[in-house]
C-alpha positions as CSV (number, residue, x, y, z in Angstrom):
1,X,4.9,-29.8,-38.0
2,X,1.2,-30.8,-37.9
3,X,-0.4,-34.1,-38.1
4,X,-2.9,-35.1,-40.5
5,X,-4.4,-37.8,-38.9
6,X,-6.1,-38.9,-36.0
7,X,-3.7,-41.7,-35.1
8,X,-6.9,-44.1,-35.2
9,X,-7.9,-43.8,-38.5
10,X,-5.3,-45.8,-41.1
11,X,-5.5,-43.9,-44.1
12,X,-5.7,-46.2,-47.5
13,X,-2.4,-46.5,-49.8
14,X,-2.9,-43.1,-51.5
15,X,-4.2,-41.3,-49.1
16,X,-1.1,-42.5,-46.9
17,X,1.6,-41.7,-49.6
18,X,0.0,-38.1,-50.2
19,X,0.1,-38.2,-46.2
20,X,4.0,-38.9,-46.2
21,X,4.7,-36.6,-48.7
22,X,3.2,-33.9,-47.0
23,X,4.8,-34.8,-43.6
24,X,8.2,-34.4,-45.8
25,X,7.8,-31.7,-47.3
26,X,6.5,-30.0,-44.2
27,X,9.3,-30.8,-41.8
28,X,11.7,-29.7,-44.5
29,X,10.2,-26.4,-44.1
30,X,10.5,-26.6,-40.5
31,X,14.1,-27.6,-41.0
32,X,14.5,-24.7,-43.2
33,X,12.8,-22.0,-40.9
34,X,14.7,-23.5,-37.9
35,X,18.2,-22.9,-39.6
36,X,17.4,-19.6,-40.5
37,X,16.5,-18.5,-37.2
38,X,19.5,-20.0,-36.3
39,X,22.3,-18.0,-39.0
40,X,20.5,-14.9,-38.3
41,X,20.8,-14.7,-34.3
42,X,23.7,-12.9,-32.9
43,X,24.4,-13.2,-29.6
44,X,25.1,-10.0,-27.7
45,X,28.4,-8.2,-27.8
46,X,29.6,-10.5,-30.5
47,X,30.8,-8.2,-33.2
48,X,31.3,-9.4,-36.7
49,X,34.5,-9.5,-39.0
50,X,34.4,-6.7,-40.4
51,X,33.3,-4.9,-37.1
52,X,36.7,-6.1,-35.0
53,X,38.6,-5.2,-38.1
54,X,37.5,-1.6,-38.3
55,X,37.4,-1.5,-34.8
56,X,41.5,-2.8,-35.0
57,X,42.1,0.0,-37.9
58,X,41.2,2.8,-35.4
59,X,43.2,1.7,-32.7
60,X,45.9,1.7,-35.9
61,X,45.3,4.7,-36.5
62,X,45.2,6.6,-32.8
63,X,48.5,4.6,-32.6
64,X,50.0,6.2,-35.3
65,X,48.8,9.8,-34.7
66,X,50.1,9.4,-31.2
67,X,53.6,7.5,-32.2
68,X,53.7,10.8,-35.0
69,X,53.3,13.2,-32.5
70,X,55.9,12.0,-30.3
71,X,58.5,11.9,-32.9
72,X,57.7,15.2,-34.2
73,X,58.4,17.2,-30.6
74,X,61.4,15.7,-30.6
75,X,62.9,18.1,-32.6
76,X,59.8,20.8,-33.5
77,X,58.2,22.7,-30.8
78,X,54.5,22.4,-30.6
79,X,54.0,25.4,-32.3
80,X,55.3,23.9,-35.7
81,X,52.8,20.9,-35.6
82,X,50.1,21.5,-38.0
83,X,47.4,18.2,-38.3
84,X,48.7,18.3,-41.8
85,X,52.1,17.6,-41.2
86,X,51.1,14.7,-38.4
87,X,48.4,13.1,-40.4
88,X,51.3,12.6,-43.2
89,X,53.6,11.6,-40.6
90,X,51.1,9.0,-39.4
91,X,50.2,8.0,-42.9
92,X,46.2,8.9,-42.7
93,X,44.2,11.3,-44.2
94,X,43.4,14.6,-42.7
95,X,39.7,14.4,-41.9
96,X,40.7,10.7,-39.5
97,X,42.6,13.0,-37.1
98,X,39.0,14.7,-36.3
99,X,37.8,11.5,-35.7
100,X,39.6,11.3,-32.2
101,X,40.5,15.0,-31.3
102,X,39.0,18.1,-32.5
103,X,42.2,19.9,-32.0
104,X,46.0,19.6,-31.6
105,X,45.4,21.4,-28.3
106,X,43.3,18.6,-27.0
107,X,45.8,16.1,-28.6
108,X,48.0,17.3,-26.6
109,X,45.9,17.7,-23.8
110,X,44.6,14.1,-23.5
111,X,48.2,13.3,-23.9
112,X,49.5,15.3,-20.7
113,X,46.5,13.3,-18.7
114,X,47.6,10.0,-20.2
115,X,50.9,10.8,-18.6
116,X,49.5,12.6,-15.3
117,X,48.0,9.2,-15.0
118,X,50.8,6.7,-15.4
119,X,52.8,8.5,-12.9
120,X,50.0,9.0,-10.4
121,X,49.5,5.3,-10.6
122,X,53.2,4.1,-9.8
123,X,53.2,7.3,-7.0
124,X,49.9,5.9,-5.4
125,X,51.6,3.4,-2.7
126,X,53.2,6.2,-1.7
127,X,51.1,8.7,-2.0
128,X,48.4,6.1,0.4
129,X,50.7,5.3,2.8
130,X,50.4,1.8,1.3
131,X,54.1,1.1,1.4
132,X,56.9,1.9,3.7
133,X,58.0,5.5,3.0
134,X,61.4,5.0,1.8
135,X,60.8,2.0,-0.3
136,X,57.0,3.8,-1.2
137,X,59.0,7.0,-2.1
138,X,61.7,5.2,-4.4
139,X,58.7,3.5,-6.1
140,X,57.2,6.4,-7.3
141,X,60.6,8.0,-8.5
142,X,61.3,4.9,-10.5
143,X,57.4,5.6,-11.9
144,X,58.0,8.9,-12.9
145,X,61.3,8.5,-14.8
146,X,60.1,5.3,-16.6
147,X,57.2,7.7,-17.6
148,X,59.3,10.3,-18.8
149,X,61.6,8.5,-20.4
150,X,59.0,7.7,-23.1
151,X,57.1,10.7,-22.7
152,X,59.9,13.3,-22.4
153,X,58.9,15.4,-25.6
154,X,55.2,15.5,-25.1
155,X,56.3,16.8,-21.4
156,X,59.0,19.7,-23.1
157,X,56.7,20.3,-25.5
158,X,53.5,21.4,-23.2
159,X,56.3,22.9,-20.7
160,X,57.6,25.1,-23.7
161,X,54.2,26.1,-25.1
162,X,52.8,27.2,-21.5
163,X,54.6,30.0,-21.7
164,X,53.0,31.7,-24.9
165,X,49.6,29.5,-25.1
166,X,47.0,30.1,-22.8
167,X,44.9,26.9,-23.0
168,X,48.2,24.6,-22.8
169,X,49.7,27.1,-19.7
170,X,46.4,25.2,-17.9
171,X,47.0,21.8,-19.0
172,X,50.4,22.5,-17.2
173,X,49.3,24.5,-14.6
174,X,46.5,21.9,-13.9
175,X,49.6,18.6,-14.4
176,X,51.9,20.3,-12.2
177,X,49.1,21.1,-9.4
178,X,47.5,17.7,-9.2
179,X,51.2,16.3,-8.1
180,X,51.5,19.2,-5.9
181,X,48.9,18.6,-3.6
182,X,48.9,15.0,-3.3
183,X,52.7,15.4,-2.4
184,X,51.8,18.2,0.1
185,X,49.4,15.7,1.9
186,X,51.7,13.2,2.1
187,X,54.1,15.5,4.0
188,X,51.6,16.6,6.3
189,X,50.5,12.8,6.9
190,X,54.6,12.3,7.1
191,X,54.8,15.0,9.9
192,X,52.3,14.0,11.9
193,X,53.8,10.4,12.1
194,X,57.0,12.3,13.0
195,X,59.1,11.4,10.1
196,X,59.5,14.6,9.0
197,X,60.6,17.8,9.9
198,X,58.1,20.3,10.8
199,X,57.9,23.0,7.7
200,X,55.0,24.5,5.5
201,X,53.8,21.5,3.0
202,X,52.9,22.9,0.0
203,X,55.6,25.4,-1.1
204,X,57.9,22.2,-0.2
205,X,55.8,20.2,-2.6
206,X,56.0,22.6,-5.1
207,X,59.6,22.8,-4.8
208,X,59.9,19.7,-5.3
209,X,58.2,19.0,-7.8
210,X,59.1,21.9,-10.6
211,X,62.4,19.9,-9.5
212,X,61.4,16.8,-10.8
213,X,59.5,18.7,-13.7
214,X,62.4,20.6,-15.1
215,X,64.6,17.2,-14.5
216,X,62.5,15.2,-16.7
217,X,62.7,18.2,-19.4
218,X,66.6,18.4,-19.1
219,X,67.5,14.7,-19.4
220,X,64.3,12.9,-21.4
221,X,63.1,15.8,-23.5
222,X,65.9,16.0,-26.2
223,X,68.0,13.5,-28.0
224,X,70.2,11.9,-26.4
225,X,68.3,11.1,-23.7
226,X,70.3,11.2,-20.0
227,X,71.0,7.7,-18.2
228,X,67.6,6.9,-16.1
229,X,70.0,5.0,-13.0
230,X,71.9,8.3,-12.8
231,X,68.3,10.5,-12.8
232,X,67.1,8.2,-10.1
233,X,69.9,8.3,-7.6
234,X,70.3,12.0,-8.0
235,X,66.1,12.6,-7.3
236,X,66.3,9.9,-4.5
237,X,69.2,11.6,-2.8
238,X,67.2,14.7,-2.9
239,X,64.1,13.8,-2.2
240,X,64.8,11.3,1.0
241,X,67.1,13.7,2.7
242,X,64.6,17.0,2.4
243,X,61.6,14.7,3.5
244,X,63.4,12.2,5.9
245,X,66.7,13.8,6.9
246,X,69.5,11.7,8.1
247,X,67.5,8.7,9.3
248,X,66.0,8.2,5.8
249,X,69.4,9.0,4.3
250,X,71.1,5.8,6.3
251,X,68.1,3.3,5.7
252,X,68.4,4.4,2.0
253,X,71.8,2.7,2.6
254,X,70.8,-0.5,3.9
């Protein structure tokens, strides 16, 4: 706002009122310039309406194709799912299922790693050492059944497909493996502390966990789906006995 007077000179009546006026009229325009500054800054990483609601409509939408997919391979193998038939299941147009994968391979794909994931995490105290083995070991059993249990016709599904697709025989391949050798270091940690017996770590791993594998398949990956308590005493049983023998066995017990 300027001034348009030397504070020393008093301007006569007129000049005064035409001095006021202007004063007004500029300070209104001040006003005015200030408040639209103000309206048009947006701080960062604030989104507007209708930015969080499309933002909420895609998470929706993934939701749905996921949810879809799921309910499909419970009773149509993999090779029956056509991105027709899901999109209608999920309620969206064709071209939004391009949006998040450019294929039902990699749908399928990004599901196996969402899985791979979830189990690691729940297996990782064990895994680490983080835990005491028994109690570390039953947690990651628990992990992977709770998994499966949701999960169990995305798991038959891939497990199915393997066998006649090449790029899904990797996802599995690469699923199964990455259990593999984290078990077979954990053995080999396991022996060296003396808790287990001395035998080669990796075929036992692999054992082991095709075990688990085609468990999950036979009891989550059809309707109706087994009883998880029984899954998890049957695994645990097996599972602490091989790696722990009859000492594990009797603090299993306790």
């Amino acid at each position: 706002m300027r001034m348009r007077c030397h504070p020393n000179h008093a301007p006569d009546t007129q000049e005064g009122y035409a001095l006021i006026q202007d004063i007004v009229i500029d300070a209104a325009s001040d006003y005015s310039d200030f408040m639209s500054e103000k309206t048009a800054f947006k701080p960062e990483g604030v989104l507007r309406p209708e930015r969080v609601l499309a933002i909420r409509k895609s998470e929706r939408t993934y939701d749905a194709i996921v949810t879809s997919a799921v309910e499909f391979l419970w009773t149509h193998p993999f090779r029956e799912l056509t991105v027709a038939k899901l999109m209608s299941l999920a309620g969206a147009s064709r071209p939004a299922f391009y949006q998040y994968f450019s294929d039902l391979h990699q749908l399928m794909e990004v599901l196996l790693d969402d899985i791979q994931a979830a189990i690691m995490e729940s297996a990782n105290p064990w895994l680490r050492g983080e835990v005491g083995h028994i109690h570390g070991l039953e947690m990651s059993l628990r992990g992977l059944i709770d998994v499966s249990y949701s999960n169990g016709p995305i798991i038959r599904a891939v497990a199915d497909a393997a066998a006649s697709d090449h790029r899904l025989e990797q996802a599995w391949q690469q699923f199964l493996q990455s259990f593999e050798m984290a078990i077979a270091a954990r053995i080999e940690q396991d022996q060296a502390a003396g808790l287990t017996a001395a035998f080669p770590a990796l075929p036992m791993a692999v054992a082991l966990t095709r075990l688990d594998a085609a468990t999950m398949i036979e009891f989550f990956g059809h309707r109706p789906r087994g009883n998880p308590e029984d899954v998890f005493q049957i695994l645990r049983r097996i599972w602490i006995s091989t790696l722990y023998g009859e000492p594990g066995l009797l603090q299993m017990k306790q």
